[in-house]
N, C-alpha and C positions, 0 to 999 in steps of 0.2 A: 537509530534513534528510537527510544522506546514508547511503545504508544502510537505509533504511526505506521500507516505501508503509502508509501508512495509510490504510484506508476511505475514501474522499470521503463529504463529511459537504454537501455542498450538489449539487445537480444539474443544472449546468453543463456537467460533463463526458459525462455520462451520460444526463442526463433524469430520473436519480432519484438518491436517497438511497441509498447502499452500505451493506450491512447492516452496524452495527457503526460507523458513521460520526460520527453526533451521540454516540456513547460515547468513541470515542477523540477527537475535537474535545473533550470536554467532563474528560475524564482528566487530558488537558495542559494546560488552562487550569486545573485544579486544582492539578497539580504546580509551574507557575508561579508562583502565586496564594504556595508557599512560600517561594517564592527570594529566599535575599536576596544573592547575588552571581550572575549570570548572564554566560559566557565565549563565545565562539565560536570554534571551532576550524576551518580553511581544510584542504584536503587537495589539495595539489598535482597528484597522480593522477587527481581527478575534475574540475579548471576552476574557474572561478569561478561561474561560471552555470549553469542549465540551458537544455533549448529552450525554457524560456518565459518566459528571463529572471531566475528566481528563486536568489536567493545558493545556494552552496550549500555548506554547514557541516554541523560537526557544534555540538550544544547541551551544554551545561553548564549545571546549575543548583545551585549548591552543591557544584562537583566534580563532580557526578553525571553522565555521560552522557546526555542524556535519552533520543538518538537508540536508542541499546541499550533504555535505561529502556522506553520505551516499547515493545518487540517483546519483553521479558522480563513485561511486565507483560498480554501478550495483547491489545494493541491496536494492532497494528501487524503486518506479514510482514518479512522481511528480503530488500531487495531490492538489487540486484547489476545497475546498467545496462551498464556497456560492460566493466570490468575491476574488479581487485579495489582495495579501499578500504583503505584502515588498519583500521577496528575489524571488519573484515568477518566474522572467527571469533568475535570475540564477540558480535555480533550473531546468525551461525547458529546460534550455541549456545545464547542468549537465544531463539529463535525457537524451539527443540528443550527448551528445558525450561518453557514456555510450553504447547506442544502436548501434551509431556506428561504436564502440572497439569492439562489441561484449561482453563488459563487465558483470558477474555475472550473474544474471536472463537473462540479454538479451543474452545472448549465446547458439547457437542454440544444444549446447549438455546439458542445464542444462535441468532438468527433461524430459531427452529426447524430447524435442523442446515443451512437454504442461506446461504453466506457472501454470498452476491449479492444477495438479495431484497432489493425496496427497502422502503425507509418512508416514510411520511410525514415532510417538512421544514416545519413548522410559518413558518420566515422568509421562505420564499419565496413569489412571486406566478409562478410558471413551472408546467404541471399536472407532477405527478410520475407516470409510469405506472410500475410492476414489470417487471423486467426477464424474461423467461421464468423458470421454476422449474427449467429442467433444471441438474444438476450435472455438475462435470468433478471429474477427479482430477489435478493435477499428479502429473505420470512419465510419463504414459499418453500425450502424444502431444509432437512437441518442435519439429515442421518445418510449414509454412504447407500442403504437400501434405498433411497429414494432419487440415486442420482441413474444416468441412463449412459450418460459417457463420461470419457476424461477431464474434455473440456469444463464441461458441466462445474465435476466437483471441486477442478481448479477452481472456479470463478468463486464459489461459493467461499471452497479456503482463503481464496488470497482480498476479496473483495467485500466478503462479510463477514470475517473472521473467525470461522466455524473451524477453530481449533481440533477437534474431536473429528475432522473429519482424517487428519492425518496423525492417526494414533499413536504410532512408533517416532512421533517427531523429525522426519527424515524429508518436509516437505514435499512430498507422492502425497497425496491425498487419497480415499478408498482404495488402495493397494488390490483390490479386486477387479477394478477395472484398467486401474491408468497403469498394471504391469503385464 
């Protein structure tokens, strides 16, 4: 879905459950569960694919944007890989009155105020370990020189969408630490 990152909801990528993960996994198969016309919209701008293969659209479900839907509804950030998108202001904007409701992720009681911390994924047979507890702030740092570990510049790629930190587009981020 273009324009969005939503939590990883299985631990494939990570090792763990992204806090917030089996909620928005569980949000959109709700929202879909209503639809009775579903559309997909292509955006010239961003390819057809990603690097892993996956289409890449925007969602419709009833007219509805779902891709916005979802980062208005607090379960999701709005993310920004290489250039700007078609819905891309409404999306920031859905993400800004989201954080401002205190909406889903951005509510300072979901996983106890760390957006990272893992959980337990009940489907899987992989172990899940918790990711350190320490937090970052998006703004506070922007460049690979400025990160101090792996953890670190994941957060930064994946959570504030500091595209430029994964240069070669291969998802690693500062390749000087995290290999």
């Amino acid at each position: 879905m273009i324009g969005l990152d939503a939590p990883e909801s299985n631990t494939s990528r990570y090792g763990y459950v992204e806090c917030f993960g089996k909620e928005a996994s569980d949000h959109l198969k709700t929202l879909l569960k209503d639809a009775k016309e579903v559309t997909i919209e292509k955006d010239p701008t961003q390819g057809e694919t990603d690097k892993y293969g996956r289409t890449l659209a925007y969602v419709f479900f009833n007219g509805i944007n779902m891709n916005t839907q979802m980062i208005l509804d607090g379960y999701a950030f709005e993310y920004t890989y290489s250039k700007a998108y078609k819905y891309q202001k409404q999306n920031k904007d859905a993400e800004m009155t989201a954080k401002n409701a205190n909406l889903g992720l951005w509510s300072p009681t979901a996983c106890a105020g760390d957006r990272k911390k893992g959980t337990e994924d009940a489907d899987t047979t992989t172990p899940v370990t918790n990711p350190p507890t320490r937090s970052y702030d998006c703004g506070s740092k922007t460049y690979c020189t400025e990160m101090t570990t792996c953890e670190e510049a994941r957060y930064y790629l994946n959570s504030c969408g500091l595209s430029r930190l994964d240069a070669d587009k291969d998802g690693v981020p500062c390749e000087s630490i995290c290999n």
